[in-house]
PLY file of the C-alpha trace (Angstrom):
ply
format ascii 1.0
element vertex 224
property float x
property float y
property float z
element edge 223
property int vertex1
property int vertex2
end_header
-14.50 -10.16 12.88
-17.68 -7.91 14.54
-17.70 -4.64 12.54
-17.19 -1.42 14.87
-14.87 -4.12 17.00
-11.48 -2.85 18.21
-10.01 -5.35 15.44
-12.18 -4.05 12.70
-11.69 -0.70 13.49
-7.93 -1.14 13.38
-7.55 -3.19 10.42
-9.55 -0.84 8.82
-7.50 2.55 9.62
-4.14 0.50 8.80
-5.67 -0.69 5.25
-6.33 3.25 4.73
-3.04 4.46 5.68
-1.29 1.80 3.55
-2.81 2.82 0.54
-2.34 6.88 1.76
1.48 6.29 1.71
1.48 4.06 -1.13
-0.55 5.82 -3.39
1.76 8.29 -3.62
3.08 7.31 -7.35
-0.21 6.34 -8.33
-1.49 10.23 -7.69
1.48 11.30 -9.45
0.29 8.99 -12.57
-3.13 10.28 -12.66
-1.27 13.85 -13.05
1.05 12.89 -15.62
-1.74 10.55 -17.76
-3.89 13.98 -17.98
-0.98 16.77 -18.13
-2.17 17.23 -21.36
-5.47 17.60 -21.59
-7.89 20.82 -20.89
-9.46 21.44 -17.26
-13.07 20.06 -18.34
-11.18 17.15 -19.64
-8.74 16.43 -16.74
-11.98 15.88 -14.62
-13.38 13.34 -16.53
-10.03 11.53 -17.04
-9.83 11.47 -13.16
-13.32 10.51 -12.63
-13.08 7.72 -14.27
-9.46 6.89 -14.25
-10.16 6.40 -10.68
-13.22 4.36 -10.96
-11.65 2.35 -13.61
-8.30 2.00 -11.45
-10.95 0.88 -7.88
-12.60 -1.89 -9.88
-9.95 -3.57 -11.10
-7.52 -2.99 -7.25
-10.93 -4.25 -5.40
-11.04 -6.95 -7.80
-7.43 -8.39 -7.82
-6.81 -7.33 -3.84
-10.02 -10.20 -3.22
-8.26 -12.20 -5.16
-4.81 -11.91 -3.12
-7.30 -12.33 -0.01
-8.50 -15.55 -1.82
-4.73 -16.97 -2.86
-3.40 -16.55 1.20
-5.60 -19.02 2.28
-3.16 -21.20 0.63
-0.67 -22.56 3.21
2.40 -21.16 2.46
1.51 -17.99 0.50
0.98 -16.37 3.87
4.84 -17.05 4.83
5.97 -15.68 1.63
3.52 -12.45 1.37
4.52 -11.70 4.81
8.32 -11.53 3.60
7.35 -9.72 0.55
5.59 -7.07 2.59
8.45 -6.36 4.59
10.83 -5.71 1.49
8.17 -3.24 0.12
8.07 -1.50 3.81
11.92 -1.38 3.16
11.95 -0.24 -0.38
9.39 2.85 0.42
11.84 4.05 3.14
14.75 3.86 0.52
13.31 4.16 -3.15
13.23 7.16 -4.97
12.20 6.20 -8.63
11.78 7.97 -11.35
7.90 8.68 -13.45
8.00 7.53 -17.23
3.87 8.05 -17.60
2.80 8.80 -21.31
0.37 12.03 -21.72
-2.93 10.50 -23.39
-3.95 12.91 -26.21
-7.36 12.21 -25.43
-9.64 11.44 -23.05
-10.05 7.70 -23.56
-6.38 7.25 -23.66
-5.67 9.16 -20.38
-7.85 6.87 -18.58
-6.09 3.72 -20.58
-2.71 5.02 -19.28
-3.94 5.81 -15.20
-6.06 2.34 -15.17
-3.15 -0.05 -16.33
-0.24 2.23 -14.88
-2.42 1.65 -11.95
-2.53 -1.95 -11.87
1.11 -2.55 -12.52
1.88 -0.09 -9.79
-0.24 -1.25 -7.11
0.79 -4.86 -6.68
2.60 -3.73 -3.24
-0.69 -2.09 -2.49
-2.94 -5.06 -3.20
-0.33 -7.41 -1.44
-0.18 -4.99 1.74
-4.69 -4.39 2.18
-5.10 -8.34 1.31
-2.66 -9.11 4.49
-3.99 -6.15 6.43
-7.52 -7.36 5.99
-7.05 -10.83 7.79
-9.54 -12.40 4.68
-12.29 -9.23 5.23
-13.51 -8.38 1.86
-15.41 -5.45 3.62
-12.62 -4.39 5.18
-10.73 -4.41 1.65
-13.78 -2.80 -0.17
-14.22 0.07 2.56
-10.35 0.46 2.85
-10.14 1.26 -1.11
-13.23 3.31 -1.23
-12.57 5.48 1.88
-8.79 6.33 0.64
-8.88 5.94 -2.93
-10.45 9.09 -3.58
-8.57 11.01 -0.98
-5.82 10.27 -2.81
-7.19 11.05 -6.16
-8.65 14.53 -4.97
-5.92 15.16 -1.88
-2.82 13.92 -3.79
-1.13 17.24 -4.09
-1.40 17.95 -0.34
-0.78 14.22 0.40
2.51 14.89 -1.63
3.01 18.33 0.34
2.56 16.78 3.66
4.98 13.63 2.82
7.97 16.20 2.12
7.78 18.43 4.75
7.14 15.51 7.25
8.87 12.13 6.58
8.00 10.34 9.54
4.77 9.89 7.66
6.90 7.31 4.80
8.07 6.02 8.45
5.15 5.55 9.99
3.72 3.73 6.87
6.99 1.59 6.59
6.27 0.16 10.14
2.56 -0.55 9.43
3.75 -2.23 6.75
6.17 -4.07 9.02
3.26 -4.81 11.18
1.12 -6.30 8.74
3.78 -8.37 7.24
4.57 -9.60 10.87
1.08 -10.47 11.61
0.89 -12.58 8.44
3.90 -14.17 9.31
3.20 -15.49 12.64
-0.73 -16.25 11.34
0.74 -18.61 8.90
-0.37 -22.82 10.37
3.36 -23.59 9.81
3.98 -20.11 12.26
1.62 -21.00 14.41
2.68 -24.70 14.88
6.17 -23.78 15.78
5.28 -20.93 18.12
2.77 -23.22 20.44
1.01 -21.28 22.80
4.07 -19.05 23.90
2.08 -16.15 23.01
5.21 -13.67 23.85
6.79 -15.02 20.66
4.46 -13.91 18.46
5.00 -10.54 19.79
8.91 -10.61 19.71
8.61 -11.62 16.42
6.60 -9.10 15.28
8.45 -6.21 16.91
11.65 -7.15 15.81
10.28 -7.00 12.32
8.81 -3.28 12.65
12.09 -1.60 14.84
14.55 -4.31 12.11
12.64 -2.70 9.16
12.85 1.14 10.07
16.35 0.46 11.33
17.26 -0.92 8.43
15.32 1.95 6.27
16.71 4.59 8.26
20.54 3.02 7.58
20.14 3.41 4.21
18.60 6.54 4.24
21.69 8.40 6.22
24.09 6.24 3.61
22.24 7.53 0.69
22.63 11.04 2.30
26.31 10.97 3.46
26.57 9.94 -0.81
25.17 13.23 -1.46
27.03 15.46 0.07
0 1
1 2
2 3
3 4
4 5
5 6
6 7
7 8
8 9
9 10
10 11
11 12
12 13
13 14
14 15
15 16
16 17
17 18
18 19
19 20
20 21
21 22
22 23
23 24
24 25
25 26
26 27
27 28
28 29
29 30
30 31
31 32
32 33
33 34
34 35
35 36
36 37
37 38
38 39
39 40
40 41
41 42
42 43
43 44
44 45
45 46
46 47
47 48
48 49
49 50
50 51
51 52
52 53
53 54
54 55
55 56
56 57
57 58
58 59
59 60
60 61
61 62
62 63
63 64
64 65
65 66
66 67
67 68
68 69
69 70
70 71
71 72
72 73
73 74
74 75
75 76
76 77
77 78
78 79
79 80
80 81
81 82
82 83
83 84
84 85
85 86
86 87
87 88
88 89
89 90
90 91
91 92
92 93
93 94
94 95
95 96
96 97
97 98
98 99
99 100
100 101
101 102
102 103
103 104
104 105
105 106
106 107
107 108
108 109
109 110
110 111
111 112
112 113
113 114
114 115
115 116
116 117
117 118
118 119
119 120
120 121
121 122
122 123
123 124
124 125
125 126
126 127
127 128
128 129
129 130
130 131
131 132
132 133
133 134
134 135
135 136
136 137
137 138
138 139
139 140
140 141
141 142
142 143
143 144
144 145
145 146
146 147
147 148
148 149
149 150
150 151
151 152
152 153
153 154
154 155
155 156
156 157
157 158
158 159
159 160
160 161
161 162
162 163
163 164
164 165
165 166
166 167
167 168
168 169
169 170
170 171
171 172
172 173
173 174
174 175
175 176
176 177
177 178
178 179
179 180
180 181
181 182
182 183
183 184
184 185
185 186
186 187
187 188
188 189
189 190
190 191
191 192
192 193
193 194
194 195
195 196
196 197
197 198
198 199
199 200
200 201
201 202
202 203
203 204
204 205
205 206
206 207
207 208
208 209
209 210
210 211
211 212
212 213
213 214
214 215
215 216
216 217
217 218
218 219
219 220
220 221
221 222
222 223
């Protein structure tokens, strides 16, 4: 894959916006871990909460790059992916974070809260990045501070405009569908009938927000 190519380009803004809508919990973290600690102290906490957090999501998301090579993992990301684009159109979950009482232990709570939360987002750059580890490196280091310094306005903008969880939820679709028709088993099936691949991966995306949208106006209809 040619850097500044169409393909690079793309993979690249898709890797960003998945971890822009998924980082939405992990922003909320970072606030929690340092809630109760002083200014001066709340921007060291993030500093290198966030560092702390990139290493180790860089680290494990080359690893997930590594582990899809396998035949057969690609298959079962791909399905995996699409229940997490499904779940972030329908979950609304609660925030048990502990406060760290100190500096040390604030960045403790945001780096392993982190990497217990992020699985969906390693899972979803490693498929997005079709075995790039630039493209996983430059996705994480372009939005992983945005998130970190922009998460109350990323917050602000998700509420007052939810086609932005919708939008994500079909990129996720997309990405999941891409895996799936990549994988050699896939690919054997399909043959060379091209327009398959395509079918596939649109009835994933429009079956995904359908089905996200469903439960969405169920949940609603509860409410009232």
């Amino acid at each position: 894959m040619e850097i500044l190519s169409w393909e690079f380009v793309s993979a690249l803004l898709a890797i960003v916006m998945i971890d822009l809508v998924l980082a939405g919990d992990n922003a909320i973290v970072i606030g929690l871990a340092a809630r109760k600690l002083s200014k001066d102290q709340q921007k060291k906490v993030i500093l290198w909460g966030t560092a702390g957090a990139i290493a180790i999501r860089i680290v494990a998301t080359l690893v997930v790059v590594w582990l899809l090579k396998i035949p057969g993992l690609l298959a079962i990301g791909g399905i995996m992916l699409i229940w997490i684009a499904y779940k972030l159109m329908t979950d609304d979950s609660g925030h048990e974070v502990e406060a760290g009482n100190s500096v040390w232990a604030a960045i403790r709570t945001i780096i392993i809260a982190d990497a217990l939360m992020g699985l969906d987002n390693v899972l979803a750059v490693a498929g997005a990045a079709h075995g790039s580890a630039l493209l996983v490196v430059l996705g994480l280091l372009i939005s992983v501070p945005i998130v970190v310094w922009g998460s109350t306005l990323i917050l602000k903008w998700v509420e007052r405009f939810p086609v932005i969880i919708t939008a994500g939820a079909a990129i996720l679709a997309w990405t999941a569908s891409k895996m799936l028709v990549a994988e050699p088993f896939v690919k054997g099936l399909l043959g060379d009938q091209s327009w398959l691949k395509w079918v596939i991966q649109v009835t994933v995306i429009a079956g995904v927000v359908a089905a996200g949208r469903m439960k969405q106006q169920v949940k609603e209809k509860a409410a009232v």
